[in-house]
C-alpha atoms as an extended CHARMM CRD file, in Angstrom:
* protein
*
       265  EXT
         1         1  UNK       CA           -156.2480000000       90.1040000000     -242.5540000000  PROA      1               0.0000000000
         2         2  UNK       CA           -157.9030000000       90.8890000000     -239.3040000000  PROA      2               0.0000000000
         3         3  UNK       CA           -156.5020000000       91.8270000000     -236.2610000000  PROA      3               0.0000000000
         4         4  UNK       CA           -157.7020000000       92.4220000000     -232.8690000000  PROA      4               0.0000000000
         5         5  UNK       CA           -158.7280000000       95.6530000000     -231.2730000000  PROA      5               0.0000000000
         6         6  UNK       CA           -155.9450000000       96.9870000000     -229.6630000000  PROA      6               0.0000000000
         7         7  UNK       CA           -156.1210000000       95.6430000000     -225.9720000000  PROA      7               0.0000000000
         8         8  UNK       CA           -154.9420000000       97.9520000000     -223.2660000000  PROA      8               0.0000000000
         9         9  UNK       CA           -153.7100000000       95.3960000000     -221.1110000000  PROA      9               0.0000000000
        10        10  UNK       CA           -152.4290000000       92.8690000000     -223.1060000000  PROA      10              0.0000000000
        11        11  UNK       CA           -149.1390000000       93.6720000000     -225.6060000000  PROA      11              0.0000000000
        12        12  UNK       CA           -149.1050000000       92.8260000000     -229.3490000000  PROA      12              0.0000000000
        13        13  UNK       CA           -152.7690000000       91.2460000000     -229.6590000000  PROA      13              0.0000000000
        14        14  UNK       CA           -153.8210000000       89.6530000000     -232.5850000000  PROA      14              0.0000000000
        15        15  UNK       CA           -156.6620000000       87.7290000000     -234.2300000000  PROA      15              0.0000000000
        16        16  UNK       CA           -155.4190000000       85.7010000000     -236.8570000000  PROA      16              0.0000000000
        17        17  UNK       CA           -158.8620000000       85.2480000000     -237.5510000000  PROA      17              0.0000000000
        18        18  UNK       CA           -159.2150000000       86.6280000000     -241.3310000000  PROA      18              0.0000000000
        19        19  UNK       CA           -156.3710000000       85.8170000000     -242.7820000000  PROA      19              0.0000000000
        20        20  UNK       CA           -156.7260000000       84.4020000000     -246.3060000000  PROA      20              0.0000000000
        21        21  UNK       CA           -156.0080000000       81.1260000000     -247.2840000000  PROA      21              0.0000000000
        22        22  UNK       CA           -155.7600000000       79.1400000000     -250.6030000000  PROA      22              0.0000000000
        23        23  UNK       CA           -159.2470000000       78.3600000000     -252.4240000000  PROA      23              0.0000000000
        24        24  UNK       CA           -160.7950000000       81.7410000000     -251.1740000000  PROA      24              0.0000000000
        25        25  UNK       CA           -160.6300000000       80.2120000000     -247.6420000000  PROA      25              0.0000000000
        26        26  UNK       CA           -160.0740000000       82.2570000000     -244.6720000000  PROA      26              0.0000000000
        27        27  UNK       CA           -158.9830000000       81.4650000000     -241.1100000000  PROA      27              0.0000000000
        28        28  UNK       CA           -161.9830000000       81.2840000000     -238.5040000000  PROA      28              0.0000000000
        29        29  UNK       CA           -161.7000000000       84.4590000000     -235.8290000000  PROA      29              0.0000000000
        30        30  UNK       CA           -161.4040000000       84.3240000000     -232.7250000000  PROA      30              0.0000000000
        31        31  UNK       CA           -160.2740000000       80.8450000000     -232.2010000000  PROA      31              0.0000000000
        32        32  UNK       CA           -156.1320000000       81.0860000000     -232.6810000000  PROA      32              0.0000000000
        33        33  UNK       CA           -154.3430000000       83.9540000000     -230.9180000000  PROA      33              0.0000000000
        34        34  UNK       CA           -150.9600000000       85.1310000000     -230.3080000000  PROA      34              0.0000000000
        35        35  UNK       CA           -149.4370000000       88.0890000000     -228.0820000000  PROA      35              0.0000000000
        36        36  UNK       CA           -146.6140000000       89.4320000000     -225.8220000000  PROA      36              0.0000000000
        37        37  UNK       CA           -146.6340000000       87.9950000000     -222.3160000000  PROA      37              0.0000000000
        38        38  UNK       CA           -149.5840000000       88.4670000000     -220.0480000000  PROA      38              0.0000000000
        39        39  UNK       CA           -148.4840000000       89.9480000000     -217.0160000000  PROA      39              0.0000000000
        40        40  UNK       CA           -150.7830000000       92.7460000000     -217.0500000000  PROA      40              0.0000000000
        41        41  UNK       CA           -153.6650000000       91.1180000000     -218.4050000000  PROA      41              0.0000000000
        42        42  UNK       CA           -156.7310000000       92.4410000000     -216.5160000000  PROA      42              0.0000000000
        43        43  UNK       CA           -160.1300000000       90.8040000000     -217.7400000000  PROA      43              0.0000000000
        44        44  UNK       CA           -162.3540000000       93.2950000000     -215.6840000000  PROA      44              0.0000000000
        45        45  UNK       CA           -160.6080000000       96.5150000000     -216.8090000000  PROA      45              0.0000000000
        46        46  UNK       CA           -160.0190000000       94.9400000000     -220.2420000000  PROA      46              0.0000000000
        47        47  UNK       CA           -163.2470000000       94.2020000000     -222.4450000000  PROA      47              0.0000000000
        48        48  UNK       CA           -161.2580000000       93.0020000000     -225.7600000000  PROA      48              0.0000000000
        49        49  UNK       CA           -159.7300000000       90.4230000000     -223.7480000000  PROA      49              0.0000000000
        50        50  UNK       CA           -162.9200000000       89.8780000000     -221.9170000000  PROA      50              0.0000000000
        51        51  UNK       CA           -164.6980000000       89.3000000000     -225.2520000000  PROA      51              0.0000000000
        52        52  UNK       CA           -162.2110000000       86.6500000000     -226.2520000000  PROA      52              0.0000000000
        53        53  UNK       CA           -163.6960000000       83.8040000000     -224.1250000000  PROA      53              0.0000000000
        54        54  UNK       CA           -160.1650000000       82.6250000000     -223.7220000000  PROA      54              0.0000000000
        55        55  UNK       CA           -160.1410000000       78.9700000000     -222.5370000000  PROA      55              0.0000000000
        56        56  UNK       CA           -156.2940000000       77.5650000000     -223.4990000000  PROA      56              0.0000000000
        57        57  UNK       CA           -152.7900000000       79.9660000000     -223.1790000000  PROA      57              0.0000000000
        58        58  UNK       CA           -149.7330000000       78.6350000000     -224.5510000000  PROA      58              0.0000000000
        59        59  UNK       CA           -146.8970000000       79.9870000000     -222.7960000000  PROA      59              0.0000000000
        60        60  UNK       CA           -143.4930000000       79.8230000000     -224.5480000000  PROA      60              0.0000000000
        61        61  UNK       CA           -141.3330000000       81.7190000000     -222.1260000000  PROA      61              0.0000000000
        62        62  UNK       CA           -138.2210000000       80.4910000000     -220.2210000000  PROA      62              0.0000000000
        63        63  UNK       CA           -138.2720000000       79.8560000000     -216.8960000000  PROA      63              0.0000000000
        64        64  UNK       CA           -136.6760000000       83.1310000000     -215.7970000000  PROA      64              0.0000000000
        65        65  UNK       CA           -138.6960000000       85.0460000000     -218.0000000000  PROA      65              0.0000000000
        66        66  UNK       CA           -142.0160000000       83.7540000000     -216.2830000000  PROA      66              0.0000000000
        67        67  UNK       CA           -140.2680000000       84.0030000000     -213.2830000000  PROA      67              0.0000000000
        68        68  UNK       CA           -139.6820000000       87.5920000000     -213.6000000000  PROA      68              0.0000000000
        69        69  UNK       CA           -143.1840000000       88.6480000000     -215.2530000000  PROA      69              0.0000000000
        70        70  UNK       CA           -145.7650000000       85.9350000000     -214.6180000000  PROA      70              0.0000000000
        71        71  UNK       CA           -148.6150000000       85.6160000000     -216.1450000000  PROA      71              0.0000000000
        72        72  UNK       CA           -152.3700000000       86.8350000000     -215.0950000000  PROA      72              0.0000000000
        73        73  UNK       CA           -154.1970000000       84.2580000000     -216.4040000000  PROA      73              0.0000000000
        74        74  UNK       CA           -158.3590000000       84.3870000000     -216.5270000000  PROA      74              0.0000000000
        75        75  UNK       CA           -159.9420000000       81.8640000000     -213.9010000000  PROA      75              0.0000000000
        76        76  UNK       CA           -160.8060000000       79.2400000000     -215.6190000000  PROA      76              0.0000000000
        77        77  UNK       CA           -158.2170000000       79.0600000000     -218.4160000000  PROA      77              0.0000000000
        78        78  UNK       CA           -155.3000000000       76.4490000000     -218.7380000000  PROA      78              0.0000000000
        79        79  UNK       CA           -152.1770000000       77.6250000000     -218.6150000000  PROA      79              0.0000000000
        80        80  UNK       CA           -149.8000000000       75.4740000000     -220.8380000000  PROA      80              0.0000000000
        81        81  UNK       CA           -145.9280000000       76.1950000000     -220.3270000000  PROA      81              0.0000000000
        82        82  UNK       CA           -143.9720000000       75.3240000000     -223.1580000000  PROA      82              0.0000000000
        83        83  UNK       CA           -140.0920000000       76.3470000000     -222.9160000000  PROA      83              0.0000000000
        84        84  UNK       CA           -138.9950000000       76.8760000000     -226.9420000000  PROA      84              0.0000000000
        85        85  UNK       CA           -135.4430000000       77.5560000000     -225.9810000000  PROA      85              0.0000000000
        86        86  UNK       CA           -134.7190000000       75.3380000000     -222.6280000000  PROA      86              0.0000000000
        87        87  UNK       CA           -132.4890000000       73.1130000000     -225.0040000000  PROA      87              0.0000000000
        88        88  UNK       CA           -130.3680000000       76.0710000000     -226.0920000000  PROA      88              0.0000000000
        89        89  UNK       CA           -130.1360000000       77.6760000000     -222.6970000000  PROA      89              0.0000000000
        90        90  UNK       CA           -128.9000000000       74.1490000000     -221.6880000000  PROA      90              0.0000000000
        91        91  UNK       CA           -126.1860000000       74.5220000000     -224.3960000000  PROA      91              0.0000000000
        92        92  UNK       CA           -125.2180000000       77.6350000000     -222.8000000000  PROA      92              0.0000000000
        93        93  UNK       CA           -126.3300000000       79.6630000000     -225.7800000000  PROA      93              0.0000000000
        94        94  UNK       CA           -128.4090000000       82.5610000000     -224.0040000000  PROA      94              0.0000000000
        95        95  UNK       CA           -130.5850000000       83.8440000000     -227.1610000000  PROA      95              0.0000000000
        96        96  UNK       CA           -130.4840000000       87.6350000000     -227.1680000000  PROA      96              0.0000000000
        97        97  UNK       CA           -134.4280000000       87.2560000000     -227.2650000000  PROA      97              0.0000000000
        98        98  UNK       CA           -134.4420000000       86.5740000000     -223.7210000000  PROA      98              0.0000000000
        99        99  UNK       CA           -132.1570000000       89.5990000000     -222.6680000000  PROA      99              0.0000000000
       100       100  UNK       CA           -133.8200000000       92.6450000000     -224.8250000000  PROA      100             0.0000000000
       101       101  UNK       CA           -133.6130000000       94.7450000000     -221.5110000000  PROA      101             0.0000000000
       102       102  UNK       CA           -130.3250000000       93.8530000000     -220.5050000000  PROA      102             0.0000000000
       103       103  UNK       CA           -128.8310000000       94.3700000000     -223.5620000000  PROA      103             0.0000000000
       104       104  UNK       CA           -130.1950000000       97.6740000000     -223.8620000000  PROA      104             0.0000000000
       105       105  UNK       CA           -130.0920000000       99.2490000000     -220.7260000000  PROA      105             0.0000000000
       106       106  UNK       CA           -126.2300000000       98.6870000000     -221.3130000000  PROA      106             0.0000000000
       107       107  UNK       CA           -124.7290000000      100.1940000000     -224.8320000000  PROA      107             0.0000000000
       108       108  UNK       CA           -121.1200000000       98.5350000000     -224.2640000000  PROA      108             0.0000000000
       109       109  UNK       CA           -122.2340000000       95.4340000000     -223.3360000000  PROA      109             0.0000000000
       110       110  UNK       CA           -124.6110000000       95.2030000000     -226.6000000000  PROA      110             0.0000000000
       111       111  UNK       CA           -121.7390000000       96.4690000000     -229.1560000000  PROA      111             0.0000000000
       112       112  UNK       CA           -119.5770000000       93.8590000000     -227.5580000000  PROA      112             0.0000000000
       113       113  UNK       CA           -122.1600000000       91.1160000000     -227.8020000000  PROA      113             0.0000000000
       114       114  UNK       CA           -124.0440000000       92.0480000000     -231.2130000000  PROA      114             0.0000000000
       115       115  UNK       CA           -122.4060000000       94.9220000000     -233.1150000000  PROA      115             0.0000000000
       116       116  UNK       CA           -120.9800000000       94.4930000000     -236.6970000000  PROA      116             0.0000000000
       117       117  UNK       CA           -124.1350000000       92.6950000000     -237.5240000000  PROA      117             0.0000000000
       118       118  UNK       CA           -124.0150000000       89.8190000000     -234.9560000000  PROA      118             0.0000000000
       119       119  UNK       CA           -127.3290000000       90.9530000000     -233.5730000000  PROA      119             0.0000000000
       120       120  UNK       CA           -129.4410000000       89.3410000000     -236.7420000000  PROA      120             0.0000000000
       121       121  UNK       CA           -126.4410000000       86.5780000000     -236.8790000000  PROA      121             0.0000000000
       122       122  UNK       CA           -127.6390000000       85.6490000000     -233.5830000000  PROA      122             0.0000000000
       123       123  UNK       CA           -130.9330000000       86.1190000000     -234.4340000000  PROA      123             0.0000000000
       124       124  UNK       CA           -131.2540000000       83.8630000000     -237.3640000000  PROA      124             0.0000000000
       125       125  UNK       CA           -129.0990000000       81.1720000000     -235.4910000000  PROA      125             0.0000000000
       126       126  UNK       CA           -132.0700000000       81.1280000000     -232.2310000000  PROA      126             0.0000000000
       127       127  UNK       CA           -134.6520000000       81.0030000000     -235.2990000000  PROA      127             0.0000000000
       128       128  UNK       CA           -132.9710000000       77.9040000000     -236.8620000000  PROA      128             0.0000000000
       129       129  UNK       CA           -133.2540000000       76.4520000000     -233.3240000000  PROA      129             0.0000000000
       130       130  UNK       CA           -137.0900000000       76.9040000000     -233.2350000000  PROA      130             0.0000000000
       131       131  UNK       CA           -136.5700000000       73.9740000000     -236.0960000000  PROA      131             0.0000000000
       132       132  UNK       CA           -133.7970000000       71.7010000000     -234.5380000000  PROA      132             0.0000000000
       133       133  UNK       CA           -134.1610000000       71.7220000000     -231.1030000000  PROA      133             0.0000000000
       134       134  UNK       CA           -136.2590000000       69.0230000000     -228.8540000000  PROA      134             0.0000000000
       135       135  UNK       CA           -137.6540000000       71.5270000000     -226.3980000000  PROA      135             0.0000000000
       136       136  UNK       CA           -138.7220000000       73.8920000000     -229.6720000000  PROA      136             0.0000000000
       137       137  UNK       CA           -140.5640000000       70.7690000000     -231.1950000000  PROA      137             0.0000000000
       138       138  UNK       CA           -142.3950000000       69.7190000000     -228.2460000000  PROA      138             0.0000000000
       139       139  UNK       CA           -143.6930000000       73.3580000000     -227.6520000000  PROA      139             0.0000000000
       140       140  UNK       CA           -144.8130000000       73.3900000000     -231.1280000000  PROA      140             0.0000000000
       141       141  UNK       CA           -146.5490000000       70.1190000000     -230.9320000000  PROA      141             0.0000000000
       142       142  UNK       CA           -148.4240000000       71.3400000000     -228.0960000000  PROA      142             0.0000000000
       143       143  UNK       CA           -149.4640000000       74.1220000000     -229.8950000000  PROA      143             0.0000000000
       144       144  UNK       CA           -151.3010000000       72.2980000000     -232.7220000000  PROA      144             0.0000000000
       145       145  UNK       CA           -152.2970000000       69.2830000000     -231.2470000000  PROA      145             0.0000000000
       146       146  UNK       CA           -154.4020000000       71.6240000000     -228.9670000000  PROA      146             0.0000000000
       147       147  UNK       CA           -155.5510000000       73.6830000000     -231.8790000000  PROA      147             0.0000000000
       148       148  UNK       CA           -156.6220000000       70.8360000000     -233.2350000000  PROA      148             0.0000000000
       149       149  UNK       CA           -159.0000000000       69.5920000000     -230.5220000000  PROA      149             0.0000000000
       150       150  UNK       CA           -162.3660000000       72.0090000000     -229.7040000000  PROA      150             0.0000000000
       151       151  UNK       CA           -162.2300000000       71.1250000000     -226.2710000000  PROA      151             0.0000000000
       152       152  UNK       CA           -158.7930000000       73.6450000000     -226.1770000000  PROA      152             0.0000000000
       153       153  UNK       CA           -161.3900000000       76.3560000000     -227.2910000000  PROA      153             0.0000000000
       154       154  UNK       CA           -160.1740000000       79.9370000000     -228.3000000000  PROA      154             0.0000000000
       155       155  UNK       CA           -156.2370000000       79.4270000000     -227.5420000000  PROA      155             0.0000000000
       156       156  UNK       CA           -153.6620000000       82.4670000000     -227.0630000000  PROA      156             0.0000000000
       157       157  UNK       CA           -150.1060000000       81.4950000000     -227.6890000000  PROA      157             0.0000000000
       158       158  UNK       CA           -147.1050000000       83.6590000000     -226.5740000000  PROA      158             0.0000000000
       159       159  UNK       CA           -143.3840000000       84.7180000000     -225.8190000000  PROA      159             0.0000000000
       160       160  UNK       CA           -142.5810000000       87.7920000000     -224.0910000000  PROA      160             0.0000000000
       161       161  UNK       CA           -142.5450000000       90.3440000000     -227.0580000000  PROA      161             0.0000000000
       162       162  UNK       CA           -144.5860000000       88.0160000000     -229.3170000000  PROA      162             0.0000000000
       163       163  UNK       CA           -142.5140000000       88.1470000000     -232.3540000000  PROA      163             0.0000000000
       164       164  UNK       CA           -140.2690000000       85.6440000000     -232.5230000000  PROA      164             0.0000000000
       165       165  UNK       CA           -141.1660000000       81.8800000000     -230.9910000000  PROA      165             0.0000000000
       166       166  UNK       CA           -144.8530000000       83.3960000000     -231.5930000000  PROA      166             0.0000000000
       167       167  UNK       CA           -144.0100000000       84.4270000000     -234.8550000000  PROA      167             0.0000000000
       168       168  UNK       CA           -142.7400000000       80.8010000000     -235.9200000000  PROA      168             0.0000000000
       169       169  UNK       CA           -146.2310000000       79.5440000000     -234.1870000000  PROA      169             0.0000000000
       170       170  UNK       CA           -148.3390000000       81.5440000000     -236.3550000000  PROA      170             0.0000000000
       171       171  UNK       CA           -145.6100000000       80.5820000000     -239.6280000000  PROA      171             0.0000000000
       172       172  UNK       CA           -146.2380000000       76.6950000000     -238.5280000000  PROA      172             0.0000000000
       173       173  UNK       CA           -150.0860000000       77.0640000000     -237.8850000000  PROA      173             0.0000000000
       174       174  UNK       CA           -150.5060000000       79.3970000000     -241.1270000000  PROA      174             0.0000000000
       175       175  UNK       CA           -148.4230000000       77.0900000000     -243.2530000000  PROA      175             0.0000000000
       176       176  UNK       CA           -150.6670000000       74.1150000000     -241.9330000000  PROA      176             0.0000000000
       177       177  UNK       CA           -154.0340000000       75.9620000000     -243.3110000000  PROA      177             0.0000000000
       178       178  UNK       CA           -152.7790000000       76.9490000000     -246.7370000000  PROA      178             0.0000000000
       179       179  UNK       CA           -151.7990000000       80.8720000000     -247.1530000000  PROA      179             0.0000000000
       180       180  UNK       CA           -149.5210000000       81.2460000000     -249.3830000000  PROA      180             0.0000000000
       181       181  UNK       CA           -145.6730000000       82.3580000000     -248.7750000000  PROA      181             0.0000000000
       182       182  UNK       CA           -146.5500000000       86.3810000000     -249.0120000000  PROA      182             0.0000000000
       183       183  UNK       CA           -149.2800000000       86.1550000000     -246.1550000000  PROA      183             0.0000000000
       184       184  UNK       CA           -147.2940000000       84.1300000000     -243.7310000000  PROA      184             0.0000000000
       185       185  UNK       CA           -144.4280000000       86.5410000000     -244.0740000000  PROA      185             0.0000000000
       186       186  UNK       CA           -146.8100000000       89.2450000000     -244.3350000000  PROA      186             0.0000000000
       187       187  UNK       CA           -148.2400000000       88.0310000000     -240.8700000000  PROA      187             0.0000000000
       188       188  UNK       CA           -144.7630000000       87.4840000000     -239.1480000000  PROA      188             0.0000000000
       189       189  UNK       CA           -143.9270000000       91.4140000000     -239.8050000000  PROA      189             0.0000000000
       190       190  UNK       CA           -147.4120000000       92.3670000000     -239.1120000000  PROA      190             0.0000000000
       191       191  UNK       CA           -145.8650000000       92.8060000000     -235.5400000000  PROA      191             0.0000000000
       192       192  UNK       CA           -143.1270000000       95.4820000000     -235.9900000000  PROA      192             0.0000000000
       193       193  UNK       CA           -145.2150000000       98.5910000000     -235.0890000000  PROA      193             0.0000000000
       194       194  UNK       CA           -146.6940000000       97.2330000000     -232.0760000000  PROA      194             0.0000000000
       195       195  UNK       CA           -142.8950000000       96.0690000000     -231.0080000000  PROA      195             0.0000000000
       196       196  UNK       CA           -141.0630000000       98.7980000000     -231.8380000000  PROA      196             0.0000000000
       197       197  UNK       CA           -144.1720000000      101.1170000000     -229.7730000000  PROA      197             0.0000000000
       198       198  UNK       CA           -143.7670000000       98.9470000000     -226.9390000000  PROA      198             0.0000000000
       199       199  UNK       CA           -140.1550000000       99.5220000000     -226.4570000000  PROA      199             0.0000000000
       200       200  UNK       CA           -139.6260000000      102.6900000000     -227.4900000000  PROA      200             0.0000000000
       201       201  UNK       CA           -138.5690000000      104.2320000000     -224.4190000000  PROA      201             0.0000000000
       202       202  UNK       CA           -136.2320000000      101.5260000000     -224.1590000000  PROA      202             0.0000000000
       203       203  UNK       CA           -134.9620000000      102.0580000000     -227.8770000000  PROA      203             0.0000000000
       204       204  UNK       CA           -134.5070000000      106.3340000000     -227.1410000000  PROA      204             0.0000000000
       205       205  UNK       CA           -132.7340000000      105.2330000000     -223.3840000000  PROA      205             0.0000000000
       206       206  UNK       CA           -130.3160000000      103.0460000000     -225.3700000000  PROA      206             0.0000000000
       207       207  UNK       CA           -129.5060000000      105.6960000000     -228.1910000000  PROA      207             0.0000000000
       208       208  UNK       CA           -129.6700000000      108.8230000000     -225.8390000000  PROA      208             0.0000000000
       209       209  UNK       CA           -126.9510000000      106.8170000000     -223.6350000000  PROA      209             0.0000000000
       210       210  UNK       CA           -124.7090000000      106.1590000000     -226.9360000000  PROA      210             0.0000000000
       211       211  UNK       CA           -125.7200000000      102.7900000000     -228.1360000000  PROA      211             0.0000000000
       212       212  UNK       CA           -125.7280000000      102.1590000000     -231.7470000000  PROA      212             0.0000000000
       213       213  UNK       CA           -129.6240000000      102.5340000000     -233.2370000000  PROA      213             0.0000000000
       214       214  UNK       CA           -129.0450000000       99.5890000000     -235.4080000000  PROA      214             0.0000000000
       215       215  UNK       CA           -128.3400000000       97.0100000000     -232.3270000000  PROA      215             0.0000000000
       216       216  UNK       CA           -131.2520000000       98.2660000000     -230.8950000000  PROA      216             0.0000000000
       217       217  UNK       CA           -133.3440000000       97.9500000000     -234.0900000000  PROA      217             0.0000000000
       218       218  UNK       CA           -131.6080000000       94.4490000000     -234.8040000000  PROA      218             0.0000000000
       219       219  UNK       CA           -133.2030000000       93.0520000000     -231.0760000000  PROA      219             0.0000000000
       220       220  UNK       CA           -136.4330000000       94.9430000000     -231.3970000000  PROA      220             0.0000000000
       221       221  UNK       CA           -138.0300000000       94.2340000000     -234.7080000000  PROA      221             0.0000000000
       222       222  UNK       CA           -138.2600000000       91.3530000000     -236.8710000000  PROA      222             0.0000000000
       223       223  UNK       CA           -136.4180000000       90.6000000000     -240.5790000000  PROA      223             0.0000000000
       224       224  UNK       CA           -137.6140000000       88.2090000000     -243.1550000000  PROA      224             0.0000000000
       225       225  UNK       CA           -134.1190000000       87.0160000000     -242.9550000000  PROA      225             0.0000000000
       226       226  UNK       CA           -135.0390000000       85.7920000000     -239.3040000000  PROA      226             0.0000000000
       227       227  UNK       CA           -138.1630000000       84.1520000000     -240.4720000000  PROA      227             0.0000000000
       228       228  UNK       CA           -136.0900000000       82.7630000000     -243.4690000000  PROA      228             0.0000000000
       229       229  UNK       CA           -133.6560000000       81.0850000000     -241.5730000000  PROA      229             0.0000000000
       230       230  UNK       CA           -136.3070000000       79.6460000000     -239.9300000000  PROA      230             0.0000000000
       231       231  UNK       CA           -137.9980000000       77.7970000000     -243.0750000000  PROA      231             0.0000000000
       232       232  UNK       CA           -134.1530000000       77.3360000000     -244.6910000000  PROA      232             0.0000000000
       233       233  UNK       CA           -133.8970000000       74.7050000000     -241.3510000000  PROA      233             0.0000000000
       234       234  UNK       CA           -136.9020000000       73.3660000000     -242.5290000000  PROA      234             0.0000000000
       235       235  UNK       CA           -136.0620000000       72.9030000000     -245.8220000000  PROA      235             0.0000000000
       236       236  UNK       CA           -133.2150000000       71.2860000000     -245.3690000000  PROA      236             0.0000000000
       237       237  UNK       CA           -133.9540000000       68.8510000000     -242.8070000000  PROA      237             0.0000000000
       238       238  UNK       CA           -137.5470000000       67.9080000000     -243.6020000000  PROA      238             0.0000000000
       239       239  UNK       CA           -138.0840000000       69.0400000000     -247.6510000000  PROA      239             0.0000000000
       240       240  UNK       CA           -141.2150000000       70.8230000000     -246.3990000000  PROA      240             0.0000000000
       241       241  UNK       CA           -143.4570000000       72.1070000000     -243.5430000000  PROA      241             0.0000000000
       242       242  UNK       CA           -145.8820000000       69.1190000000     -243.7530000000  PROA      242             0.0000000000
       243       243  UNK       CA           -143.0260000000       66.3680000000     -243.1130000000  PROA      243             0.0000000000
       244       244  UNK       CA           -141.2250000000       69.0750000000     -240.6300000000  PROA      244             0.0000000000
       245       245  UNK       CA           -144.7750000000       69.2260000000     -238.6930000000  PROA      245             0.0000000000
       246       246  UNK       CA           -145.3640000000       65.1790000000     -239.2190000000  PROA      246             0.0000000000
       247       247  UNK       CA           -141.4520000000       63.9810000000     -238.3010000000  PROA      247             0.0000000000
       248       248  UNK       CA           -140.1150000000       66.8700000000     -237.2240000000  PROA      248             0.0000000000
       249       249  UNK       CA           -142.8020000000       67.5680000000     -234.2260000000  PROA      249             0.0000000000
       250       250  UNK       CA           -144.3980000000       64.3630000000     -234.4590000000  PROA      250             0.0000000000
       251       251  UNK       CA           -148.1360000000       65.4900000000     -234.9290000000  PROA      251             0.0000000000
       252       252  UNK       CA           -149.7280000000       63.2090000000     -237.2030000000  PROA      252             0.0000000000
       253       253  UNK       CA           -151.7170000000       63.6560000000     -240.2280000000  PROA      253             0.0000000000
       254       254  UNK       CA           -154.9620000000       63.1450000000     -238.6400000000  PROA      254             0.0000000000
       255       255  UNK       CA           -154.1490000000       65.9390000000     -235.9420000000  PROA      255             0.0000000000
       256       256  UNK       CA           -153.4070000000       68.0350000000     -239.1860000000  PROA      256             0.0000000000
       257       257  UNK       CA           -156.9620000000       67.6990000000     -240.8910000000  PROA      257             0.0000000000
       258       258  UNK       CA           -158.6060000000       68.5350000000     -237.2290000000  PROA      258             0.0000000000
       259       259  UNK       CA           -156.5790000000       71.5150000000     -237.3020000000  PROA      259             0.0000000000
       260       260  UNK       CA           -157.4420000000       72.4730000000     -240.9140000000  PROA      260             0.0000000000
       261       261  UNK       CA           -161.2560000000       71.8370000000     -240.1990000000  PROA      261             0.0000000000
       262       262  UNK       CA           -161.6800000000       73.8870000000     -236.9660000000  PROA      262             0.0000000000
       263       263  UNK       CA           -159.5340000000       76.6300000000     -238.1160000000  PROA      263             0.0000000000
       264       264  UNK       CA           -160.2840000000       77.0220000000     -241.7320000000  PROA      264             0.0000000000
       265       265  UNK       CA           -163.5920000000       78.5720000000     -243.2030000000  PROA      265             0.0000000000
């Protein structure tokens, strides 16, 4: 599986350009990306970026989470904004993945909220929402209906960690292509180093100040259980990914083999 060179101003890069597919098939580089959020993206200072020829970014943030870190996009590029979770902010069910620093910068608050194991409960129930909800199925339909056309050109998609509404992206778009159950789950964990690296000051501030490791761990890294739940909502709405991609997010079948034939090699 290939990744990127580690960029130094862009979190959690990677290519998923290499990975295998069924029939020996792999997926073409440098044409489907994913990251953290871009706010310190700096093409002049950053050559791996620079190399990328970026033409199409996929932003799956909420509003307040683009408010407070926006974006430094390439001139050039077209930014797409595509809120997963504006229906279950609406609902007034504030997924934990949009507070990781409030929750940890406060130990009480995040035993209250997620201790005894709530923390992947909550979890699991946000990923099952990536499946249900109509503001995660539009941002997924954007995602592959512009994979599927060349004009998008090489396309970055992202969240703000870029593990968990990127890591059902990359599930969805790896599913799509063919690899098998071990290399999509393989690919969804993939992240965990560069996540956990990324906020491990946060993590030690959390711990040091009394807050229980396995919270912070919980928010932080990503569980097949997560990604499970995730394919379980699937399962039991749709039967399968291809009638979850063609009712569920309403891309049809001809979108599908575009997709297939651009990305896979």
């Amino acid at each position: 599986m290939t990744t990127t060179t580690p960029s130094t101003t862009v979190a959690n890069l990677r290519d998923l350009g290499g990975t295998p597919l069924s029939g020996g098939r792999t997926v073409r580089p440098g044409l489907v990306l994913r990251s953290g959020q871009l706010d310190r993206l700096d093409v002049d200072a950053d050559p791996v970026v620079a190399a990328l020829g970026l033409r199409t970014v996929v932003d799956f943030r909420t509003d307040a989470e683009r408010a407070a870190h926006p974006d430094r996009i390439p001139q050039g590029v077209r930014l797409l904004v595509e809120d997963v979770l504006a229906d279950k902010l609406n609902a007034g069910k504030i997924p934990a993945a949009t507070q990781l620093k409030d929750l940890l910068s406060d130990p009480a608050m995040a035993e209250e909220h997620l201790g005894g194991g709530k923390v992947r409960a909550l979890f699991e129930d946000t990923y099952r929402s990536f499946v249900s909800t109509a503001s995660a199925q539009a941002a997924y339909r954007t995602l592959l209906t512009e994979l599927a056309d060349p004009q998008a050109g090489p396309l970055l998609f992202h969240c703000t960690a870029g593990k968990d509404r990127t890591g059902w992206g990359a599930t969805v778009v790896l599913s799509l292509l063919g690899a098998d159950d071990e290399t999509v789950m393989d690919e969804y964990l993939s992240v965990n180093p560069a996540v956990k690296q990324a906020f491990a000051p946060m993590i030690e501030g959390f711990t040091v100040a009394g807050g229980n490791p396995d919270i912070a761990l919980g928010l932080i890294g990503v569980f097949p259980e997560y990604l499970r739940a995730a394919l379980d909502e699937v399962g039991t709405r749709y039967g399968s990914m291809e009638k979850y991609v063609r009712e569920g997010l309403g891309v049809p079948d001809e979108a599908v083999e575009a997709l297939r034939t651009r990305l896979a090699v």
